[in-house]
Structures are given as C-alpha cells and as structure tokens.
N, C-alpha and C positions, 0 to 999 in steps of 0.2 A: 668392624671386622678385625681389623688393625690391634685395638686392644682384647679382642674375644682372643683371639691366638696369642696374644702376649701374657694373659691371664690363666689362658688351659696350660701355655707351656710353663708357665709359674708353678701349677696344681702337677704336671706332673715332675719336675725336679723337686716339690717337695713328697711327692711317693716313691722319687727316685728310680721312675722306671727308666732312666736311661743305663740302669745295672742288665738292665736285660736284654740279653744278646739280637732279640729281633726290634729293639730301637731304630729304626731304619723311618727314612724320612713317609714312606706308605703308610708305615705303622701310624707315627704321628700326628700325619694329615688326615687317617680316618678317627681318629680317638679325638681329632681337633675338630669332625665335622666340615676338614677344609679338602681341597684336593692336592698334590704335592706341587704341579704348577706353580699354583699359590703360593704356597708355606715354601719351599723353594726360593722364590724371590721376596717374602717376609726375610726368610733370612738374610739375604745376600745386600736385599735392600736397608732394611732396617736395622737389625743386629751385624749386620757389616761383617757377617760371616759363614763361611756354607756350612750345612747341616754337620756334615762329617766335622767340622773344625771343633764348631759346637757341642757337641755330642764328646768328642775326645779330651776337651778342658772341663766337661763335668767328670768325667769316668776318672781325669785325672787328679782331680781339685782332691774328690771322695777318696782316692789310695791315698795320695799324700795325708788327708786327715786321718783316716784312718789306721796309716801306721804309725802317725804319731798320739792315737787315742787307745789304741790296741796294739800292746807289746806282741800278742803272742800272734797277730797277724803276720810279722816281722817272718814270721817261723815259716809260712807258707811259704811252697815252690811258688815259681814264679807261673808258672802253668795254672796253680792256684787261683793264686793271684788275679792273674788275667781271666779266667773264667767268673770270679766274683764280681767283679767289674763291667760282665758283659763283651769281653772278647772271649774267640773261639779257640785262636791260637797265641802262645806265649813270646813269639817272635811278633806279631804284630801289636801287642799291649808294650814288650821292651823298645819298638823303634817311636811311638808315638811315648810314651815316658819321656824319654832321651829327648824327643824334638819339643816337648812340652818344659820339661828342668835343664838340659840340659847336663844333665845326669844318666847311666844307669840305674835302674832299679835298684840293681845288686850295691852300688857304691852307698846310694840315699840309706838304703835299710841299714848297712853297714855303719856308717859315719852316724844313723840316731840310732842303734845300739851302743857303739862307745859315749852317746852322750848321755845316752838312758844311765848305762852301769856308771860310769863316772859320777853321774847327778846321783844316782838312788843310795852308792857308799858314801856321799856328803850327809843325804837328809837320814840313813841308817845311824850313822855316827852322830851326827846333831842328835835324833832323837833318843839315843844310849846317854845321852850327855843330859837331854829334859828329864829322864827319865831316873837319872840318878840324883840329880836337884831334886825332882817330887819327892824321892824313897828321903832325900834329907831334912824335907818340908816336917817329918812325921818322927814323933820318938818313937820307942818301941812299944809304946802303949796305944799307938795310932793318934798320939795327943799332938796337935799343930805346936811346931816350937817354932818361933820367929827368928831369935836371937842365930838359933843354930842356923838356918836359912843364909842369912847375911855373913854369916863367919868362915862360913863353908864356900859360898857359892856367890854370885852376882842374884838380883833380884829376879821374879820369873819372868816381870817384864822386858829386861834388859838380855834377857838371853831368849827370852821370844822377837827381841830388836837386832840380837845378833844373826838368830835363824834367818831371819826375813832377810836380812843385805848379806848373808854369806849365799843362800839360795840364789838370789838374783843376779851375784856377783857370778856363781857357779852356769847359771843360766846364760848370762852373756860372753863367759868364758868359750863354752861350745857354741854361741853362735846364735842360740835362742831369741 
C-alpha cells in the first residue's frame, strides 16, 4: 500500500495537478483510492512531512522553474501568479514563496530579469560578432574564401570557444 501511494503521488506530480487549487489532502486520498487518515500519516511518516508542506515545495519548485523557463511569466501580477500555481489568494502564494526562498517573489523576478537582460546583450553582441565572421567566411560571389577568414577574424571554432567561456563566465557572474 506503502508504494501504491508513493507511485499515484509520482503519476500525479508528473500531471502536475497539484497546480490546482482544490489539491487538498481529500482530494488526493480519493484519486489515491486511500482515505486522508492514511495518506495523512504516509506523509508525516514516510515523506517526513505534512501534506500542506508538501504540496507548497511542488507549487514552489514549478514558479521558481518556470520563471526562469519563461520570461514573459515574469510579467505576470502576482495574483497571476499565484492563481497558476493553485493559490486562491496573492498574499498567501507571497508568504509561502518567502518562507520557501527566502526571498520575495517581487525581488527573485527582479534579480532574473537583470540577469536575463544582462546575459541576452552578451549572447546579442557574441552573436552580431558570429555573424559578421560568416558574412567574412564568403566573397561577394558567395564563394568560401579561407585565407580572408583567418586575416580578418579568429577561426569559427576559436570564437565558438570564446562564446562558450564568455557565456558561462557571464552565467556565473550573476549567480547561475
């Protein structure tokens, strides 16, 4: 029984119905075929932590990836926000955020938008820079010229070797 409930609650974190606001431990214990008694003390026993604890490090794990998978999530109210997520109200998604990062919402969104824009005018600029090494790769006849390549510029692989450590240097600069 032990593993039946550790495998339904697997099957439904990957449907991710804990986004939905009536995730509540009734809900679960019927969808798991178990009673909340049970599933109750599954948790508290086993996963060494109450439903609500549970439930609030999925809802938060998914914002935290989310806005850093999706810029334009960033743009959401926070009311937004929290209704995506499976909260009803935006003051109760901001104090479980906080008690989870130990951050505001508002500060986290904040702090990966300056590393977004930061990062994205590196790899803009890197790629204006590939971009004009190809345009030199090519005469005006669209004929591969080598010579001019090497005279002009570093090789394509030495500047796809620059890309790559200036990227990660830029990545661990903000923190990434």
């Amino acid at each position: 029984l032990i593993e039946k409930i550790g495998l339904g609650l697997k099957k439904l974190e990957q449907k991710e119905t804990f986004l939905d606001p009536n995730f509540k431990l009734a809900f679960v214990a019927k969808k798991l075929n178990t009673n909340t008694a049970y599933l109750s003390q599954y948790f508290n026993q086993i996963i060494q932590k109450t439903f609500s604890e549970y439930t609030q490090e999925l809802r938060i794990q998914y914002v935290l990836q989310k806005l850093i998978d999706a810029p334009h999530f960033r743009k959401y109210t926070l009311q937004a926000i929290a209704e995506e997520v499976g909260y009803k109200d935006a003051n109760t998604f901001v104090r479980v955020f906080k008690r989870q990062t130990g951050l505001s919402p508002n500060y986290y969104i904040e702090k990966l938008k300056e590393s977004s824009s930061s990062l994205s005018d590196y790899v803009k600029n890197a790629s204006e820079k590939t971009v004009e090494f190809l345009h030199a790769k090519y005469d005006k006849e669209g004929k591969y010229n080598k010579t001019d390549v090497y005279k002009k510029d570093k090789s394509g692989e030495d500047l796809i070797k620059d890309l790559q450590t200036n990227i990660m240097k830029a990545l661990n600069d903000k923190g990434f």
